[in-house]
N, CA, C and O atoms as a GROMACS GRO file, in nm:
protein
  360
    1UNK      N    1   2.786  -0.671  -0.092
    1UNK     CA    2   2.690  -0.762  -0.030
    1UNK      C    3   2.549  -0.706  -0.049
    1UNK      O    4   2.530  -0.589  -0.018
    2UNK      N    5   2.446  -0.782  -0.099
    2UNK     CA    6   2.318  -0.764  -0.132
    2UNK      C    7   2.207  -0.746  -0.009
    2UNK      O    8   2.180  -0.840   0.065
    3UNK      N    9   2.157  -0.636   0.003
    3UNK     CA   10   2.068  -0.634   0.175
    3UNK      C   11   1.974  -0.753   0.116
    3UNK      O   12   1.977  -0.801   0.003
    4UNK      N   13   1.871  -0.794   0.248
    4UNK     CA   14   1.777  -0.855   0.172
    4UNK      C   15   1.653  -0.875   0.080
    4UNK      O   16   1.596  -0.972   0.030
    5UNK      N   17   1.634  -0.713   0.082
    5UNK     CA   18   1.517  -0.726   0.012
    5UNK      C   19   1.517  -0.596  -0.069
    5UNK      O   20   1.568  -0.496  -0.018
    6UNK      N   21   1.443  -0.587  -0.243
    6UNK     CA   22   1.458  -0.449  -0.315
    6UNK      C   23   1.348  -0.382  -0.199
    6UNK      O   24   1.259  -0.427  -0.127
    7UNK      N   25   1.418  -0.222  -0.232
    7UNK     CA   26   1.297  -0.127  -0.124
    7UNK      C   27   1.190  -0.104  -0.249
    7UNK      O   28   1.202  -0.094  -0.371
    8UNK      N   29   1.098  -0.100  -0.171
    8UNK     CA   30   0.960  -0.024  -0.201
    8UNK      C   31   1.018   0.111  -0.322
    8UNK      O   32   1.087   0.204  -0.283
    9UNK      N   33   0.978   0.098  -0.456
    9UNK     CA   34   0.989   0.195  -0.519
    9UNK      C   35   0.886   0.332  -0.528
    9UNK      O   36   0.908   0.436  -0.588
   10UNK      N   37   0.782   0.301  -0.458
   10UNK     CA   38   0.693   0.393  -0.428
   10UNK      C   39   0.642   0.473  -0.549
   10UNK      O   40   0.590   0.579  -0.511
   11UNK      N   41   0.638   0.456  -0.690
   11UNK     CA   42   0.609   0.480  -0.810
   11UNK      C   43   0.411   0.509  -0.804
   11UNK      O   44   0.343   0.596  -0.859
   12UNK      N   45   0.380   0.424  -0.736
   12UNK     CA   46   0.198   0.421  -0.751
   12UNK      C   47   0.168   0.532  -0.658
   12UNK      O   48   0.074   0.605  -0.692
   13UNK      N   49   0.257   0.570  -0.499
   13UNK     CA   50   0.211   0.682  -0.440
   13UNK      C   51   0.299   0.818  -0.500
   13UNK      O   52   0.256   0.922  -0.449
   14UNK      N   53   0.382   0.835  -0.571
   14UNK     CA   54   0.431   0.909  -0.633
   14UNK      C   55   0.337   0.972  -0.780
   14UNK      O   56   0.343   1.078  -0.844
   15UNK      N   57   0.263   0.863  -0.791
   15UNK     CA   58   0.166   0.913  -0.927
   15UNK      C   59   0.065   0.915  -0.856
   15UNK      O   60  -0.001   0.934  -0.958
   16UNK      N   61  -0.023   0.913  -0.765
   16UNK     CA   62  -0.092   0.908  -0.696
   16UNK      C   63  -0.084   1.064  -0.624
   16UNK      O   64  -0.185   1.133  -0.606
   17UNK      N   65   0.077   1.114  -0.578
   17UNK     CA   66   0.039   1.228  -0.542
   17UNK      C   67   0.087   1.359  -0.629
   17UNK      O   68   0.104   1.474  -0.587
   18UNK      N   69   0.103   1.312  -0.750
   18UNK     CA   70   0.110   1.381  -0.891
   18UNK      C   71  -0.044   1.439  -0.924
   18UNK      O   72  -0.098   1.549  -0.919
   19UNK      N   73  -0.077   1.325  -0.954
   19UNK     CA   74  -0.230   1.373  -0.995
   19UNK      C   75  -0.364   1.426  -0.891
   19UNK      O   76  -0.444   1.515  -0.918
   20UNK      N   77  -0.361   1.363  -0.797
   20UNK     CA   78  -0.454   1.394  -0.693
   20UNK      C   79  -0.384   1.525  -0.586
   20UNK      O   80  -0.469   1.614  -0.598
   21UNK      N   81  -0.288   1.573  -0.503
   21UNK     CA   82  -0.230   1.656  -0.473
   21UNK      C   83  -0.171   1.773  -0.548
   21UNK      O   84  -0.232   1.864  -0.604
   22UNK      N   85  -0.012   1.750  -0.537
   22UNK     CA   86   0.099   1.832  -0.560
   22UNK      C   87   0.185   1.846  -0.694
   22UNK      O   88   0.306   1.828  -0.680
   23UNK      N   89   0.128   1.879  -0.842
   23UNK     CA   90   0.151   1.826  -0.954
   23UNK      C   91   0.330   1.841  -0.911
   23UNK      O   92   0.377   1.735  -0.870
   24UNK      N   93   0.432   1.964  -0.918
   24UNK     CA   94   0.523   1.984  -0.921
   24UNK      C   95   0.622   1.873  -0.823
   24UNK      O   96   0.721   1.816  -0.869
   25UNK      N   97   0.572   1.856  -0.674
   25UNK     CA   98   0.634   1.776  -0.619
   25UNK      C   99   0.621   1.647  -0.647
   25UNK      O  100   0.709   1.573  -0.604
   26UNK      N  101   0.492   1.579  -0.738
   26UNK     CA  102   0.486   1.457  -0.726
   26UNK      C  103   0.580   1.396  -0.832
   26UNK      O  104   0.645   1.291  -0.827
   27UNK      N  105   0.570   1.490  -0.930
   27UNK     CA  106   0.719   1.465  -1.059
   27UNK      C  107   0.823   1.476  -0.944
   27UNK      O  108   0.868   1.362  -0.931
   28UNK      N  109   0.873   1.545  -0.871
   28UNK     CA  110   0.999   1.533  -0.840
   28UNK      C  111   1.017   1.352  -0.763
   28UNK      O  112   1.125   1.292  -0.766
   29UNK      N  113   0.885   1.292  -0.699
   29UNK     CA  114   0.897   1.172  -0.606
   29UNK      C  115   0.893   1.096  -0.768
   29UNK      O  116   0.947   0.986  -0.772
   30UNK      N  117   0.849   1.133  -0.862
   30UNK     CA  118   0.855   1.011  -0.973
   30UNK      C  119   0.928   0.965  -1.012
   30UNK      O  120   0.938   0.843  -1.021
   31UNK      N  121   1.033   1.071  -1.061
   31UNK     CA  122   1.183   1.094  -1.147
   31UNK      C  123   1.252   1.004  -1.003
   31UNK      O  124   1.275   0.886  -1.027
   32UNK      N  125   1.273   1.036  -0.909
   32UNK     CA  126   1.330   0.959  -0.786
   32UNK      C  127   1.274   0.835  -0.753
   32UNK      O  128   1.354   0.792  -0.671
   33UNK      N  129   1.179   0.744  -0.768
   33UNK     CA  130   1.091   0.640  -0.748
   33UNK      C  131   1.141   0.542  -0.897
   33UNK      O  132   1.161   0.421  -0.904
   34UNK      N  133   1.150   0.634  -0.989
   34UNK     CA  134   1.192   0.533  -1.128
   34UNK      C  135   1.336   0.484  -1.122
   34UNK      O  136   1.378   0.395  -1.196
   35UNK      N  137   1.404   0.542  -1.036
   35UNK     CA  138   1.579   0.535  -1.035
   35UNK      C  139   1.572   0.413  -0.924
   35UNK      O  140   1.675   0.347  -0.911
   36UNK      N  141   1.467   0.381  -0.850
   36UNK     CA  142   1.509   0.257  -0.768
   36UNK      C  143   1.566   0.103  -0.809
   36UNK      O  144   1.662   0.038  -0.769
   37UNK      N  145   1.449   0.074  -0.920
   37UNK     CA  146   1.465   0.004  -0.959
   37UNK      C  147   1.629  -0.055  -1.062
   37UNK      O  148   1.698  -0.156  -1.072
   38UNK      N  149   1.621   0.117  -1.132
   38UNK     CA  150   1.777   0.040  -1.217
   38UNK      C  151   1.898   0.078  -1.076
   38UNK      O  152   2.012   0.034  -1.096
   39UNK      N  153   1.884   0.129  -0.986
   39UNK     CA  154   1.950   0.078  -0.909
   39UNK      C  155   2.002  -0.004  -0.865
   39UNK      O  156   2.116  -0.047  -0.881
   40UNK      N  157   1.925  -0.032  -0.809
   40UNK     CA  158   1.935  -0.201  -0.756
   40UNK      C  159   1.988  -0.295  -0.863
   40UNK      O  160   2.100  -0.341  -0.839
   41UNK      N  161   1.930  -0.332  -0.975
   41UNK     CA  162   1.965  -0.392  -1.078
   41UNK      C  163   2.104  -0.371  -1.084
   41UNK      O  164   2.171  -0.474  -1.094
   42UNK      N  165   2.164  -0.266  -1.080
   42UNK     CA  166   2.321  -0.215  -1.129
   42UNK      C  167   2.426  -0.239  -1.026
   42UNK      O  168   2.548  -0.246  -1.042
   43UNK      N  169   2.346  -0.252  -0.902
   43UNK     CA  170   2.428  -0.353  -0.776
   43UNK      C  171   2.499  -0.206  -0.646
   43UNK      O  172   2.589  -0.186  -0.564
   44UNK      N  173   2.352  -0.127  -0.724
   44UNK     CA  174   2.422   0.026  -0.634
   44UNK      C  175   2.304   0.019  -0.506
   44UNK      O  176   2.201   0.086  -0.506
   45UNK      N  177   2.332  -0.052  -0.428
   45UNK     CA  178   2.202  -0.124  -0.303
   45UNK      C  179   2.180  -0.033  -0.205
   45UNK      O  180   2.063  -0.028  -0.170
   46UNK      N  181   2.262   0.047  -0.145
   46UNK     CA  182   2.322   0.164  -0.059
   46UNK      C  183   2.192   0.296  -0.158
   46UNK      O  184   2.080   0.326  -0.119
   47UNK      N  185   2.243   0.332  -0.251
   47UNK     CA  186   2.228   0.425  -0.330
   47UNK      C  187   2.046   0.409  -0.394
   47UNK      O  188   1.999   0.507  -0.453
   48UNK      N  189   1.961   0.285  -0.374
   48UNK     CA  190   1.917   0.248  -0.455
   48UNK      C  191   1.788   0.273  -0.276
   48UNK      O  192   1.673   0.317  -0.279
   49UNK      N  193   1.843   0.240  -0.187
   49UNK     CA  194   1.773   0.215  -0.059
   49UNK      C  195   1.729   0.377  -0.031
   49UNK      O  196   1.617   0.396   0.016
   50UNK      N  197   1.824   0.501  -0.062
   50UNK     CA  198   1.833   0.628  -0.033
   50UNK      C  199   1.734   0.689  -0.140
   50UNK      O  200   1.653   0.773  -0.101
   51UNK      N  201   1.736   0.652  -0.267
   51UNK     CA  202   1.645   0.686  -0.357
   51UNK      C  203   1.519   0.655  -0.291
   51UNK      O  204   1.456   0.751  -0.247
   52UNK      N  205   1.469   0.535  -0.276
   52UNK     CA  206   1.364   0.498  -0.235
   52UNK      C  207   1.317   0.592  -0.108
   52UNK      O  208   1.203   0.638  -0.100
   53UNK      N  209   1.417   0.616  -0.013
   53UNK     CA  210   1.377   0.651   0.115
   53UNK      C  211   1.334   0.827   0.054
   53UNK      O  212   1.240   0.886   0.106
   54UNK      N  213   1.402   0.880  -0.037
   54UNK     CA  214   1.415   0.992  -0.090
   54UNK      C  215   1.258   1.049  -0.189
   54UNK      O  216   1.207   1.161  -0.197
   55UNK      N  217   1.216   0.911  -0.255
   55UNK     CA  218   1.124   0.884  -0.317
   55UNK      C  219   0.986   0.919  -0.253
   55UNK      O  220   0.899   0.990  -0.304
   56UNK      N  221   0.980   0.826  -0.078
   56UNK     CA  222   0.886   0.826  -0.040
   56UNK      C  223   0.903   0.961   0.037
   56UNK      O  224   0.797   1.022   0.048
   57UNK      N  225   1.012   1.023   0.092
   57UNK     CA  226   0.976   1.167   0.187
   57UNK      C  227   0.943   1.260   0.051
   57UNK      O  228   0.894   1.364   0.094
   58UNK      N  229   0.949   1.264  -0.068
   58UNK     CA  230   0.870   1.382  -0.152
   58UNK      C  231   0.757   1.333  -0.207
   58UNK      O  232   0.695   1.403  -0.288
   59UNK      N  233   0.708   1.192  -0.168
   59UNK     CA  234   0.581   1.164  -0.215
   59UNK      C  235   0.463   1.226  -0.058
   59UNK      O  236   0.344   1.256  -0.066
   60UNK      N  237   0.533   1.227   0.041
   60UNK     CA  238   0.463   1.259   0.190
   60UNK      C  239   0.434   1.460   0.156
   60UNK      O  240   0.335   1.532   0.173
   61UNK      N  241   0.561   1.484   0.111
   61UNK     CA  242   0.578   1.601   0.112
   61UNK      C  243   0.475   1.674   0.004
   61UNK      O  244   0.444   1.793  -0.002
   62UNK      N  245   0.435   1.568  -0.076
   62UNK     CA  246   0.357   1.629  -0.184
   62UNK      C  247   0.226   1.605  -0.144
   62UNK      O  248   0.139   1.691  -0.149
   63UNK      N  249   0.210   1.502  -0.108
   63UNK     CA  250   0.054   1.469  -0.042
   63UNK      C  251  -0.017   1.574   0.086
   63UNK      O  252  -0.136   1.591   0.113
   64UNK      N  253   0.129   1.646   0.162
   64UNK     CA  254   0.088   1.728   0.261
   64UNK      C  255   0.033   1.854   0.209
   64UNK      O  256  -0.069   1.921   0.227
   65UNK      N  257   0.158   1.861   0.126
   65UNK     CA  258   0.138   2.047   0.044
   65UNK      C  259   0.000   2.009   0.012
   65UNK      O  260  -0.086   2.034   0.096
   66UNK      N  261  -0.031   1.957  -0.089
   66UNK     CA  262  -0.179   1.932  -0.139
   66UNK      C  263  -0.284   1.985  -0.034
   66UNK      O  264  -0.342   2.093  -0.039
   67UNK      N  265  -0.296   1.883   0.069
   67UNK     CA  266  -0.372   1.874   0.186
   67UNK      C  267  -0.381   2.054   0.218
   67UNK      O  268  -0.467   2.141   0.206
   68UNK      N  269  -0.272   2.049   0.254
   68UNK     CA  270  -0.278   2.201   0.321
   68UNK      C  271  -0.336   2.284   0.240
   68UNK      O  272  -0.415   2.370   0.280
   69UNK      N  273  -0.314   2.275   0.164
   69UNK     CA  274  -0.306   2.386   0.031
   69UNK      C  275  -0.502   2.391   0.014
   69UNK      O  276  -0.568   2.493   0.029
   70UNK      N  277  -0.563   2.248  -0.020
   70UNK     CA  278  -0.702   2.214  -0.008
   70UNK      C  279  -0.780   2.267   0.114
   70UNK      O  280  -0.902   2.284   0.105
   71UNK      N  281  -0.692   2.303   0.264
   71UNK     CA  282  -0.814   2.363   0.320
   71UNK      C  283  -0.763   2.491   0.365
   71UNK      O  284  -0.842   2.562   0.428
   72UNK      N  285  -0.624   2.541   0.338
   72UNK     CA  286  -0.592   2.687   0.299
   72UNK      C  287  -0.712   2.772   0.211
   72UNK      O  288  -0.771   2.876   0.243
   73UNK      N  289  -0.727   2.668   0.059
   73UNK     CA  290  -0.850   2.753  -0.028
   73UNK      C  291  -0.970   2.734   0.050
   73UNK      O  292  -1.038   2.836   0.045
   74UNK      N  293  -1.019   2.653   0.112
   74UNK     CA  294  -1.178   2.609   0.143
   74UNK      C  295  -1.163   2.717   0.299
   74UNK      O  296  -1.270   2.752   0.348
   75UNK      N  297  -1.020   2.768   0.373
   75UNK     CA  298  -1.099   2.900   0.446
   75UNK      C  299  -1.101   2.990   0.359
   75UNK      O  300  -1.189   3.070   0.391
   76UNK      N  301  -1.018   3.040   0.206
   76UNK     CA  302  -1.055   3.138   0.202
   76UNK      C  303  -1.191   3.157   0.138
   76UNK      O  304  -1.265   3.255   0.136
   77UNK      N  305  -1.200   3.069   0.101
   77UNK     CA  306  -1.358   3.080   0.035
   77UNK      C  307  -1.462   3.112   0.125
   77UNK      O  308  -1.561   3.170   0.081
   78UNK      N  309  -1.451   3.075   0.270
   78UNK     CA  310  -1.514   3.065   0.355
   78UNK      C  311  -1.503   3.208   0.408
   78UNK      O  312  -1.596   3.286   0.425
   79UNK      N  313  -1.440   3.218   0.420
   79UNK     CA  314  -1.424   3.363   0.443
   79UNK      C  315  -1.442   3.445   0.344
   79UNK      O  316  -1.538   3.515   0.378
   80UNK      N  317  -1.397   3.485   0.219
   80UNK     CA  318  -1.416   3.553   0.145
   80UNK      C  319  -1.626   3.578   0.147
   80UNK      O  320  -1.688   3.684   0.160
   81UNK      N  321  -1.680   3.438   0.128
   81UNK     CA  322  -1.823   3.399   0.114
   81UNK      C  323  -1.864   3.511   0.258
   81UNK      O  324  -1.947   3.597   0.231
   82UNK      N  325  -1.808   3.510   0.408
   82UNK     CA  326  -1.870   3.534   0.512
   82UNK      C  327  -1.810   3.730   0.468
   82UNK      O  328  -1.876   3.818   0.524
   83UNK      N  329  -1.721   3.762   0.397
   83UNK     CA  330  -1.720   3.920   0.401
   83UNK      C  331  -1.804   3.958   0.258
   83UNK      O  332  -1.848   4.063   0.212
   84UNK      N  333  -1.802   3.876   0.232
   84UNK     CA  334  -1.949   3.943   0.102
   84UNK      C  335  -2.092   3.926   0.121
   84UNK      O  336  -2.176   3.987   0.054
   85UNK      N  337  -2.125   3.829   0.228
   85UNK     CA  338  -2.286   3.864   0.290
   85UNK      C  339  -2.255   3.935   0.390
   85UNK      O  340  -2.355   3.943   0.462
   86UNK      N  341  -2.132   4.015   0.451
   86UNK     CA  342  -2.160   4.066   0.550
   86UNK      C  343  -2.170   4.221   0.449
   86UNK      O  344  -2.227   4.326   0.478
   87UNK      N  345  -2.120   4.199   0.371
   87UNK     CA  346  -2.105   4.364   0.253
   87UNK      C  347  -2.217   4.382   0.203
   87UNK      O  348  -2.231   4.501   0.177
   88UNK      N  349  -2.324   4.307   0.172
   88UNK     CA  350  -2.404   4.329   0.111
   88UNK      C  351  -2.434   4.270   0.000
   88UNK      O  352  -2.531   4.302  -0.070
   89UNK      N  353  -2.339   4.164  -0.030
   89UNK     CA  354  -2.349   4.152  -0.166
   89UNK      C  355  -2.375   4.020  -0.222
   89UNK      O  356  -2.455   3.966  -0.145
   90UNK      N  357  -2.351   3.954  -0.300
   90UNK     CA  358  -2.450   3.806  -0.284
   90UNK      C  359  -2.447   3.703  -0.203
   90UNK      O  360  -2.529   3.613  -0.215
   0.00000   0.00000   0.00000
């Protein structure tokens, strides 16, 4: 029996958090985001709903790492910047 509606393949936030974030994780939400579609098509609806759901928690997961990762570097810079005028040095 067919649910009613194809899920969200999430392919645009999956390349979205390829290039702008998490290069490594956002391939993993891609490769998983492209399988929705022939899913469904192949009548695997169960399997095709889990991809998707699978799709979008490593597209979140990649967008976070990113995030974090972006103001992980901007303290250390910040810091690094505040122990080299406190050293003396430029």
């Amino acid at each position: 029996m067919q649910p009613n509606q194809k899920p969200d393949n999430y392919l645009v936030w999956a390349i979205l958090s390829t290039v702008l974030c998490c290069l490594p994780l956002g391939i993993v939400a891609i490769v998983k985001s492209s399988k929705v579609d022939s899913l469904w098509a192949q009548g695997y609806y169960d399997e095709a709903i889990q991809t998707a759901n699978d799709a979008k928690k490593w597209c979140i997961i990649g967008a976070a790492s990113g995030v974090i990762g972006s103001i992980l570097y901007i303290i250390f810079v910040v810091v690094l910047g505040v122990f080299g005028a406190m050293s003396g040095g430029y």
